[in-house]
SETI-643359 format. One record per residue (C-alpha): residue in one letter; x, y, z. Coordinates in pm, whole numbers. Each point is the difference from the previous one (the first is absolute). Example, Ala and Ser with C-alpha at 12.3 -4.5 7.8 and 13.67 -1.06 7.14 Angstrom:
residues 2
<rec><rest>A</rest><x>1230</x><y>-450</y><z>780</z></rec>
<rec><rest>S</rest><x>137</x><y>344</y><z>-66</z></rec>
end
This chain:
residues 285
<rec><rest>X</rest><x>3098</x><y>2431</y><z>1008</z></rec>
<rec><rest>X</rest><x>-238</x><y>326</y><z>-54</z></rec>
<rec><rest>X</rest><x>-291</x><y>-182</y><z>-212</z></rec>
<rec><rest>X</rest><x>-108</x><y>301</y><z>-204</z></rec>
<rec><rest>X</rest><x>343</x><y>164</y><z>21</z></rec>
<rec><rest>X</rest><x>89</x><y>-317</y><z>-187</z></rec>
<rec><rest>X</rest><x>-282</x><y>-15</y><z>-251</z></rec>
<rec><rest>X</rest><x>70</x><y>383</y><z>-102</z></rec>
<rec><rest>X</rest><x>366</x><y>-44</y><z>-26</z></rec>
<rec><rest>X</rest><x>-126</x><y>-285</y><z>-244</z></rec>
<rec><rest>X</rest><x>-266</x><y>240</y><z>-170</z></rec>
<rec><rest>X</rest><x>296</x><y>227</y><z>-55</z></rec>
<rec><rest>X</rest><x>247</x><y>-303</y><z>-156</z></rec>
<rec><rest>X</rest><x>-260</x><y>-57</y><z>-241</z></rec>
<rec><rest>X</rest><x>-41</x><y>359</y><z>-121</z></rec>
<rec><rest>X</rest><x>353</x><y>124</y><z>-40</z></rec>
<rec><rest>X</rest><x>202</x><y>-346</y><z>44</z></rec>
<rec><rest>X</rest><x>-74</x><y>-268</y><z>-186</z></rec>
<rec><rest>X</rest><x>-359</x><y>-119</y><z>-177</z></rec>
<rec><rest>X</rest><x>-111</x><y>-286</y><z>128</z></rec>
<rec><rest>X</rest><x>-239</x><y>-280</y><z>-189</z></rec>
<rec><rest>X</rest><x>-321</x><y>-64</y><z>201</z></rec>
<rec><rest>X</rest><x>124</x><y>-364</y><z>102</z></rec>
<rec><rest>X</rest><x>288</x><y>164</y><z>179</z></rec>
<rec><rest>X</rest><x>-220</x><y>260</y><z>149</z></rec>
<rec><rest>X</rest><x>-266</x><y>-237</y><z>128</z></rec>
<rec><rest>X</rest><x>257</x><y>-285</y><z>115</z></rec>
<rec><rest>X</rest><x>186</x><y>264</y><z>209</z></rec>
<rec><rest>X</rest><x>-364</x><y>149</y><z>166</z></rec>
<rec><rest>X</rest><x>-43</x><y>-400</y><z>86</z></rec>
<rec><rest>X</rest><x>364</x><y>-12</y><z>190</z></rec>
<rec><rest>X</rest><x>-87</x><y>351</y><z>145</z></rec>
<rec><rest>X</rest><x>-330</x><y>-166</y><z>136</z></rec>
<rec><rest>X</rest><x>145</x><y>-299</y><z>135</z></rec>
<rec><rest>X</rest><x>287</x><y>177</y><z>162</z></rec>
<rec><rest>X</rest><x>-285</x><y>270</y><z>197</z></rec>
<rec><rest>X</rest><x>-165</x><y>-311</y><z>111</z></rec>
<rec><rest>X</rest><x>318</x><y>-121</y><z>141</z></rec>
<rec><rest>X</rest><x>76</x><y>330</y><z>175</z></rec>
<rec><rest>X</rest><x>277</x><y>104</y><z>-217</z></rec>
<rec><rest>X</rest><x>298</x><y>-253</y><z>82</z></rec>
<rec><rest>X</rest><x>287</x><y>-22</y><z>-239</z></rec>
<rec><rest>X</rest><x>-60</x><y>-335</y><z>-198</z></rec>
<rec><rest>X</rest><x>-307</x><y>-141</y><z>26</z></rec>
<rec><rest>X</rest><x>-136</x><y>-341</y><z>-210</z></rec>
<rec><rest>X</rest><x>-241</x><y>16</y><z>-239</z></rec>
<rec><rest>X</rest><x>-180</x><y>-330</y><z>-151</z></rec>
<rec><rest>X</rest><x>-53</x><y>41</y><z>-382</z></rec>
<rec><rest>X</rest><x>-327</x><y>-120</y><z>8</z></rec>
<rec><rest>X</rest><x>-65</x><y>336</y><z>191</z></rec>
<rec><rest>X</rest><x>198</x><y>211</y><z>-236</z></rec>
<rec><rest>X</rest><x>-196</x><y>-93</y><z>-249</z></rec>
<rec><rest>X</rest><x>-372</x><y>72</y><z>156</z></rec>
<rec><rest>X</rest><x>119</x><y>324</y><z>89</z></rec>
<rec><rest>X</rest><x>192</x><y>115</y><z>-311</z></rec>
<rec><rest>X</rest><x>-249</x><y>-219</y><z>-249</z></rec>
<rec><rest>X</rest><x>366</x><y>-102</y><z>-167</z></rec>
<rec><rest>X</rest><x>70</x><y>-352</y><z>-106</z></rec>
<rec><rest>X</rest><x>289</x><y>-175</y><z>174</z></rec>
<rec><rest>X</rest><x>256</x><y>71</y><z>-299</z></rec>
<rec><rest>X</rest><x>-118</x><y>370</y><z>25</z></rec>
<rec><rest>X</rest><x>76</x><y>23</y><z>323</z></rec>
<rec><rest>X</rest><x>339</x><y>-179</y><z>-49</z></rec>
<rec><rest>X</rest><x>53</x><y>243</y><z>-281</z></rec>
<rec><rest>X</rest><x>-97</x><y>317</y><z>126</z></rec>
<rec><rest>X</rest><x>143</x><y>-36</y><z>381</z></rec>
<rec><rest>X</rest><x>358</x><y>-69</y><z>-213</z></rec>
<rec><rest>X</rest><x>-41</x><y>335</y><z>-112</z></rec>
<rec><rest>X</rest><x>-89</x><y>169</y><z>313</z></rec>
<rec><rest>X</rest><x>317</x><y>-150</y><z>147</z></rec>
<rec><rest>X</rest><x>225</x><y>156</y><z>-298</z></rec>
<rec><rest>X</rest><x>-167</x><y>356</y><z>74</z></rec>
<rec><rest>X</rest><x>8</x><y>20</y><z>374</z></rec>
<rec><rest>X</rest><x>-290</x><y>-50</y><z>72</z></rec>
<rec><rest>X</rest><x>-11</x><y>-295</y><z>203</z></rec>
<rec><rest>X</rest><x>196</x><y>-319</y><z>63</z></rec>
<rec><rest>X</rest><x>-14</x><y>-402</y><z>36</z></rec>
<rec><rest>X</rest><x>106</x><y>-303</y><z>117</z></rec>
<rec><rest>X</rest><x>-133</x><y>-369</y><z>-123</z></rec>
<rec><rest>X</rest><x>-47</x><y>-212</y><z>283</z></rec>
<rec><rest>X</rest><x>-17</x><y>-322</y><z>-178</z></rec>
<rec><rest>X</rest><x>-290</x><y>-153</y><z>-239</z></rec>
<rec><rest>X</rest><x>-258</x><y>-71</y><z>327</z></rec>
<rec><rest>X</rest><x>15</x><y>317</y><z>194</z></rec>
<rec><rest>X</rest><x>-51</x><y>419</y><z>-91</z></rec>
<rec><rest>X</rest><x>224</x><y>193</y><z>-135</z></rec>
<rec><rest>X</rest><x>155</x><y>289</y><z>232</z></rec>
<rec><rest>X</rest><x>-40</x><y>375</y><z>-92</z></rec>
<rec><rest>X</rest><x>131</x><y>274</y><z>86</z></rec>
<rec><rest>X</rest><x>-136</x><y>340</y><z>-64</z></rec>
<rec><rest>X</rest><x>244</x><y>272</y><z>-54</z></rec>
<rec><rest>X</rest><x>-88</x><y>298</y><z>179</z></rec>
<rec><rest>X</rest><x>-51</x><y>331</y><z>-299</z></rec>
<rec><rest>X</rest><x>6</x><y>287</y><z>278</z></rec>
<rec><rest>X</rest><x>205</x><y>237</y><z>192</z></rec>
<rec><rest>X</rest><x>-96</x><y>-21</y><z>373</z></rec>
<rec><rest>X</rest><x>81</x><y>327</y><z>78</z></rec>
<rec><rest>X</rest><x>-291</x><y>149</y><z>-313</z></rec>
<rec><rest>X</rest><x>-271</x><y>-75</y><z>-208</z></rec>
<rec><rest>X</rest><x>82</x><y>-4</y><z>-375</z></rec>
<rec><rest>X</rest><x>-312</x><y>231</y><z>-179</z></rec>
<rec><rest>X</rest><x>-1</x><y>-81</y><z>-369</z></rec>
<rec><rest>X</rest><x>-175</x><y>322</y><z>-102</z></rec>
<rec><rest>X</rest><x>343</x><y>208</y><z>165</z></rec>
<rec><rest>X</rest><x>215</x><y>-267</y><z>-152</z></rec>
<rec><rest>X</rest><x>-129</x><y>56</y><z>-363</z></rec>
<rec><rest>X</rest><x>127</x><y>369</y><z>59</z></rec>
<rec><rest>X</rest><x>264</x><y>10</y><z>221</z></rec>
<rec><rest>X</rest><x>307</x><y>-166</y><z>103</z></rec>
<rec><rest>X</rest><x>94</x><y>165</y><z>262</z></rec>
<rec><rest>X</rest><x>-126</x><y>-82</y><z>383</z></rec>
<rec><rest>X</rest><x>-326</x><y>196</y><z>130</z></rec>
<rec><rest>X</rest><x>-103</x><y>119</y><z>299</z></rec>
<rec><rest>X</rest><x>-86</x><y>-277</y><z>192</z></rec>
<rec><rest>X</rest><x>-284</x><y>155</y><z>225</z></rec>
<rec><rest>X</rest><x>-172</x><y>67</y><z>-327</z></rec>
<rec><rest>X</rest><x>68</x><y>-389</y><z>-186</z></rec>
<rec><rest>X</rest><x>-127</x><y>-168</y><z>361</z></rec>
<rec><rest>X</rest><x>-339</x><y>258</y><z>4</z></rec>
<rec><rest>X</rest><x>-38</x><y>-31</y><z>-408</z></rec>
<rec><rest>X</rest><x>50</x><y>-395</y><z>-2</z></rec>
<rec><rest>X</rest><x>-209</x><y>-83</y><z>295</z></rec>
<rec><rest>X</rest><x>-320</x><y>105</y><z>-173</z></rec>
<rec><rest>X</rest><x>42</x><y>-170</y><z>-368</z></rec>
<rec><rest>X</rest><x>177</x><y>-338</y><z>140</z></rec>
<rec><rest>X</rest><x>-345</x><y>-184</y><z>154</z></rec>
<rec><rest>X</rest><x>-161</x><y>115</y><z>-400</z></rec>
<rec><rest>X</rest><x>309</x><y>-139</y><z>-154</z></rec>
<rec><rest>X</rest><x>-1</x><y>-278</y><z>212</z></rec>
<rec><rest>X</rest><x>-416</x><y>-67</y><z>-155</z></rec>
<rec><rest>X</rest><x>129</x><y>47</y><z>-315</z></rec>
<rec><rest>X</rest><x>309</x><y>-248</y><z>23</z></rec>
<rec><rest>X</rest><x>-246</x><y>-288</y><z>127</z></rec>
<rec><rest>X</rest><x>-283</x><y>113</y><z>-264</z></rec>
<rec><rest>X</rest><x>321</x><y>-58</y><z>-256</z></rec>
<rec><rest>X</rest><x>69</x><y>-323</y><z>158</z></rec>
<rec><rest>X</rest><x>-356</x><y>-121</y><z>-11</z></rec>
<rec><rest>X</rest><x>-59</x><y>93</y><z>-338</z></rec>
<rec><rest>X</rest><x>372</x><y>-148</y><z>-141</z></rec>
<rec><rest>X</rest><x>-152</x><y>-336</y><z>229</z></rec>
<rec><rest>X</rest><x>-294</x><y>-49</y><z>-150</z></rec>
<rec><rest>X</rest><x>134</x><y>67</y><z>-379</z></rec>
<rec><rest>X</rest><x>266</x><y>-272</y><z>30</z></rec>
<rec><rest>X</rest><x>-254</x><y>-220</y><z>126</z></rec>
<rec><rest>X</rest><x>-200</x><y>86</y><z>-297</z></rec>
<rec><rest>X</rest><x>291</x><y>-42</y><z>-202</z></rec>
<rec><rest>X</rest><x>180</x><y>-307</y><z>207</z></rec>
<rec><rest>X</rest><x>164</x><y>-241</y><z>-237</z></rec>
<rec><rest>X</rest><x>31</x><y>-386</y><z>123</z></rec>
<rec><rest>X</rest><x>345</x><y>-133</y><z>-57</z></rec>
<rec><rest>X</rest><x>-5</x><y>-411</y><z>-94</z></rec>
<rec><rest>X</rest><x>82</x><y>-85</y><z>320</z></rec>
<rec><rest>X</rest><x>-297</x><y>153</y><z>223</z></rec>
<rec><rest>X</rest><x>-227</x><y>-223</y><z>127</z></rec>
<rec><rest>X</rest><x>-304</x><y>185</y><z>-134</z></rec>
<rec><rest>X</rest><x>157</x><y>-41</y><z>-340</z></rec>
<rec><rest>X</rest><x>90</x><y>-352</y><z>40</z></rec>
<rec><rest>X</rest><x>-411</x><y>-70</y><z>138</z></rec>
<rec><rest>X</rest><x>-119</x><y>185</y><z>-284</z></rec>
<rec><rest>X</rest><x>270</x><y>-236</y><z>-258</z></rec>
<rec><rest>X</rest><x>-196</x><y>-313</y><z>153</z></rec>
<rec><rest>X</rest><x>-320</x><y>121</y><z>-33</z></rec>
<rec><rest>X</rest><x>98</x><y>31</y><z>-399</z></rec>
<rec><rest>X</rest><x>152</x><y>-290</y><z>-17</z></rec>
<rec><rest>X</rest><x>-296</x><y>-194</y><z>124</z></rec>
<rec><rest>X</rest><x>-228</x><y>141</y><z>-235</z></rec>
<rec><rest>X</rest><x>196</x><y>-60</y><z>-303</z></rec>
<rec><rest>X</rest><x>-6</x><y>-386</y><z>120</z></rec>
<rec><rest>X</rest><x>-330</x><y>23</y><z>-71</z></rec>
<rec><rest>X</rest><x>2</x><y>256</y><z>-306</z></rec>
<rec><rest>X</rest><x>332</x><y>53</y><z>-144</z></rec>
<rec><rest>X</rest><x>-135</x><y>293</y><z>-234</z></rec>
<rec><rest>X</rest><x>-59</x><y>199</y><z>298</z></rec>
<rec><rest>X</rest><x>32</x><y>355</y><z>-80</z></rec>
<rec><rest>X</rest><x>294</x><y>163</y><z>189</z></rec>
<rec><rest>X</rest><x>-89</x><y>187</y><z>323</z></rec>
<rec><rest>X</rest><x>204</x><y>320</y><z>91</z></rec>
<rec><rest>X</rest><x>180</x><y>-207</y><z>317</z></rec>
<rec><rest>X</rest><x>74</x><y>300</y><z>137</z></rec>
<rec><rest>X</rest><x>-363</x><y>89</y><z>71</z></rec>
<rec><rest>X</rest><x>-75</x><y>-341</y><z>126</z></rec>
<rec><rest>X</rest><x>318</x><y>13</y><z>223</z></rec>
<rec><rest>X</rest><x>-155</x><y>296</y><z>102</z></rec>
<rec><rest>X</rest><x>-320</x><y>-143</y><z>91</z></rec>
<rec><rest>X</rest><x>171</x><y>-302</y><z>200</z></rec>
<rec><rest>X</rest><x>197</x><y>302</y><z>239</z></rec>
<rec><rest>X</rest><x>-375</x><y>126</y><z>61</z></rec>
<rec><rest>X</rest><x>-132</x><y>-331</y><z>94</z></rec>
<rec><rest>X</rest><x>314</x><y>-51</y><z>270</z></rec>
<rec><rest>X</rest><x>8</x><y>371</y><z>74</z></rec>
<rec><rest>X</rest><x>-359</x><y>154</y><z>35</z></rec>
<rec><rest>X</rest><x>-182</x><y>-332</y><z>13</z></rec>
<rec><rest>X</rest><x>213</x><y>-189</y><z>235</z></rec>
<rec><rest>X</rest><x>19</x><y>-317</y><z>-196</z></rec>
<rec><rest>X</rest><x>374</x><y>-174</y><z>75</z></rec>
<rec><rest>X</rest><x>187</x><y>-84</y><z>-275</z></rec>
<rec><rest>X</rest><x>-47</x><y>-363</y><z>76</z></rec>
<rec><rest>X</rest><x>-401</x><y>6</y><z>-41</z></rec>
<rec><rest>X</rest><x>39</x><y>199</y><z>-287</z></rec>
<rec><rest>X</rest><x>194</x><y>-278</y><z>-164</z></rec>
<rec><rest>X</rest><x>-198</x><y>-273</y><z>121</z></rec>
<rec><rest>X</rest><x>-299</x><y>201</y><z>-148</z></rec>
<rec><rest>X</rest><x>121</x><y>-3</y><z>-343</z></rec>
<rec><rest>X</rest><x>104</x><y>-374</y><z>-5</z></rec>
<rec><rest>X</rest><x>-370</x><y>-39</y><z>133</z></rec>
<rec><rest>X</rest><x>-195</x><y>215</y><z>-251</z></rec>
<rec><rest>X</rest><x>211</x><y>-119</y><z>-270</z></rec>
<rec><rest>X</rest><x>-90</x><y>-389</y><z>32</z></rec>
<rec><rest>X</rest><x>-398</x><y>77</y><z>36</z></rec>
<rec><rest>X</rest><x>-188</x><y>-28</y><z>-307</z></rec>
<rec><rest>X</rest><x>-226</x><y>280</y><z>77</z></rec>
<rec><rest>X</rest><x>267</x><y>250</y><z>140</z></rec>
<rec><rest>X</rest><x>316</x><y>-101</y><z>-196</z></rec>
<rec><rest>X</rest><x>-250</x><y>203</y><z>-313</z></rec>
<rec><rest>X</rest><x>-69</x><y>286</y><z>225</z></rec>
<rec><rest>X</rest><x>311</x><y>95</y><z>154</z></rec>
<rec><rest>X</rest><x>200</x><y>120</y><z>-302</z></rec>
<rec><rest>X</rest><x>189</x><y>256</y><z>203</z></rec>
<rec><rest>X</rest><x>131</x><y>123</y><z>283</z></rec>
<rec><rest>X</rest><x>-274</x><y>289</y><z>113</z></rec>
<rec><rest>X</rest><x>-293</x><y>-315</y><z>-83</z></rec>
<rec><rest>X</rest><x>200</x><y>-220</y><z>252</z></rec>
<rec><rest>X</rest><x>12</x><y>309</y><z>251</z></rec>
<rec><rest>X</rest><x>-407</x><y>67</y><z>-43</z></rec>
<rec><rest>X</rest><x>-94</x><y>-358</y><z>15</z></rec>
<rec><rest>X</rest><x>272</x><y>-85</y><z>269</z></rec>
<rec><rest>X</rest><x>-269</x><y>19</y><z>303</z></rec>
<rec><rest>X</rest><x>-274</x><y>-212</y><z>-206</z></rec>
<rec><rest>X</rest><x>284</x><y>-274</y><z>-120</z></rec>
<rec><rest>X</rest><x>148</x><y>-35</y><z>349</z></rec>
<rec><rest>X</rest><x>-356</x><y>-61</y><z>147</z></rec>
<rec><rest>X</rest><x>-63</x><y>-281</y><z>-267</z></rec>
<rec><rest>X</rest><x>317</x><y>-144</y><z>47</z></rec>
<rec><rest>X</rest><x>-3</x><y>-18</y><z>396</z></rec>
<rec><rest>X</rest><x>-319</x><y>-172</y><z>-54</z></rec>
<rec><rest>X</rest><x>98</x><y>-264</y><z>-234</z></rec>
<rec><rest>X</rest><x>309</x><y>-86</y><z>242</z></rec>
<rec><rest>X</rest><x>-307</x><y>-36</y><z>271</z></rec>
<rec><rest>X</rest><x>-128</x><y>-241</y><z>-252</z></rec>
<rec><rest>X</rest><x>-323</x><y>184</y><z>-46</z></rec>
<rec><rest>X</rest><x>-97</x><y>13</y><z>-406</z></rec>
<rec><rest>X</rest><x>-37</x><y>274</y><z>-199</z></rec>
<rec><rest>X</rest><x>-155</x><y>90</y><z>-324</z></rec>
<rec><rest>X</rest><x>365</x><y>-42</y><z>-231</z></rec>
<rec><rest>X</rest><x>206</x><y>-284</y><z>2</z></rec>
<rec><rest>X</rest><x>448</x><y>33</y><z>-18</z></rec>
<rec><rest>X</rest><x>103</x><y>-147</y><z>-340</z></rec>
<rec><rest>X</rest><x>-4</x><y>-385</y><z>-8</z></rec>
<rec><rest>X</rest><x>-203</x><y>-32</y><z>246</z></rec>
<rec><rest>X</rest><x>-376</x><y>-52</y><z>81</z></rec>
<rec><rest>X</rest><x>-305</x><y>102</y><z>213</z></rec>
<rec><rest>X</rest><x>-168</x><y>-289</y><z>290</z></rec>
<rec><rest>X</rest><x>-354</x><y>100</y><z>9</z></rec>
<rec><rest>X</rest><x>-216</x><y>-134</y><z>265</z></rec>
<rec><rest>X</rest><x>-222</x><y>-251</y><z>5</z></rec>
<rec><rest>X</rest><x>-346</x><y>36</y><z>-51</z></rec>
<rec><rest>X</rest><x>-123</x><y>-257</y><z>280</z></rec>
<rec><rest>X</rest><x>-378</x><y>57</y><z>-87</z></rec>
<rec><rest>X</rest><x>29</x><y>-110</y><z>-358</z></rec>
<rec><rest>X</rest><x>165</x><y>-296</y><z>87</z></rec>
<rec><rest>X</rest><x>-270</x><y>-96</y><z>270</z></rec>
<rec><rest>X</rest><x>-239</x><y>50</y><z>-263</z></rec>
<rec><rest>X</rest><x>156</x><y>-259</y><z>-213</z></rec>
<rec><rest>X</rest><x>33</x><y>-241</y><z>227</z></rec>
<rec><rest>X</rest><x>-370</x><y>59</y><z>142</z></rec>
<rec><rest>X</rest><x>-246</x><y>-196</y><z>-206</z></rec>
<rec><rest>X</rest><x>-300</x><y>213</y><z>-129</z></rec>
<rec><rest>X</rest><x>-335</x><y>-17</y><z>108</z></rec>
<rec><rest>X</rest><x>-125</x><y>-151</y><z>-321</z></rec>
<rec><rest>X</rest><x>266</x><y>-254</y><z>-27</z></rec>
<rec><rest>X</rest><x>-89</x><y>-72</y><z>356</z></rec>
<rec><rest>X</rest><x>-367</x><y>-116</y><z>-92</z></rec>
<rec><rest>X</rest><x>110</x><y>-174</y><z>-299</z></rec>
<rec><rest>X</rest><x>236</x><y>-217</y><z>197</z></rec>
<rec><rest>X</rest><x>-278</x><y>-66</y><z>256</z></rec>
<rec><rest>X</rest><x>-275</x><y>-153</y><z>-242</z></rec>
<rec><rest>X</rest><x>276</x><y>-230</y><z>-155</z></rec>
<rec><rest>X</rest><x>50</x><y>-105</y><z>373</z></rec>
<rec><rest>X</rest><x>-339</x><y>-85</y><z>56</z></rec>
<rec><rest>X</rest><x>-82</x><y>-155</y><z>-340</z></rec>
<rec><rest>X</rest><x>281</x><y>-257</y><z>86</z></rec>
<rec><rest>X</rest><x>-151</x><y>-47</y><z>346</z></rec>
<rec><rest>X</rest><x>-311</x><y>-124</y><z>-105</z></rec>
<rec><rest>X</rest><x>174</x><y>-219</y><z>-317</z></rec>
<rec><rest>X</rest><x>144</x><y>-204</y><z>309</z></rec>
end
């Protein structure tokens, strides 16, 4: 397949075809990508967890909008069962023998010269190309911006505990926007490299320490105090104290050796007092 032959045969569908929403635009830039990076072959597998870092689309969107690529032509599928990627196909949009221009095919319908389409095409496809990934990259980062967390996403169900173990404590909580906070759990595993795992065992940890369980009253606290919390707590499982105590618990403070040597260490005065009743008994005898 002819990469930007491809992606201007595409260009083209979307002028005079068929308008396309940005999900489908930006989940069929992610199959293109995946498919150059697997030097073109027919099917190729793609993981949805990849699908949706690329496209920035939730896994129902993807679901969604890949059904509707498949009714227009655009591409095709095959599940492969619930534990391995999906197959995809991308249906090739050009002629091999030209090079669709959509300025000529705005005007005419009739065929060109094709000396002139090859000279005329070959020095707009590399801006075109820019301009398609600029698209891309722009359509990527607004549905990240505008990414909504379905019920069953981990970063939605992380952000649900976090709630729910704050309303233990205070049932009049005020209600968070989960979505934000769902949001805010993705950044922790995504840009701050925290597994999901940690994350969780972070919450159940701030949540049952007197000090933090009335600090961390959301998901971005709980991502700004993570590296100060997960210090504290690898020191209290290496027994060392700190300066807050979990709930129901207490702080073992040392011994103050010195003090108690003092007590038991008669004084110098009670020293001569004891010594004169001595000797007044010594010369009674």
């Amino acid at each position: 397949m002819n990469y930007l032959k491809q992606l201007q045969a595409f260009r083209d569908y979307q002028m005079f075809e068929t308008e396309l929403s940005s999900g489908q635009i930006a989940l069929y830039y992610a199959l293109l990508q995946i498919n150059n990076k697997c030097s073109w072959i027919e099917w190729f597998t793609a993981a949805n967890q990849t699908l949706e870092t690329l496209s920035g689309l939730s896994r129902s969107g993807i679901n969604k909008n890949r059904n509707v690529l498949k009714q227009l032509g655009l591409v095709d599928f095959e599940s492969n069962g619930n534990r391995k990627a999906t197959s995809y196909k991308i249906c090739v949009l050009y002629n091999e023998d030209s090079t669709h221009n959509s300025e000529h095919r705005s005007t005419h319908n009739s065929e060109h010269n094709s000396e002139h389409r090859s000279t005329h095409n070959s020095s707009t496809l590399i801006k075109q190309d820019r301009n398609i990934n600029k698209t891309n990259k722009d359509s990527h980062n607004s549905k990240h911006d505008k990414r909504v967390y379905e019920s069953d996403d981990i970063n939605f169900k992380l952000a649900q505990l976090l709630l729910s173990k704050i309303e233990e404590q205070n049932p009049d909580h005020k209600k968070p926007d989960l979505q934000k906070w769902a949001n805010d759990i993705r950044l922790m595993h995504e840009q701050d490299k925290r597994s999901y795992d940690k994350i969780q065992k972070m919450i159940d940890w701030s949540q049952n320490n007197d000090f933090w369980s009335g600090n961390v009253l959301s998901a971005a606290k709980l991502r700004k105090q993570y590296d100060t919390m997960a210090a504290q707590a690898n020191n209290e499982a290496k027994g060392k104290t700190t300066g807050y105590r979990k709930k129901s618990g207490r702080i073992e403070t040392a011994t103050d050796w010195n003090k108690v040597k003092a007590k038991e260490t008669p004084s110098n005065d009670l020293q001569e007092r004891l010594a004169k009743i001595r000797g007044t008994e010594d010369v009674a005898n």
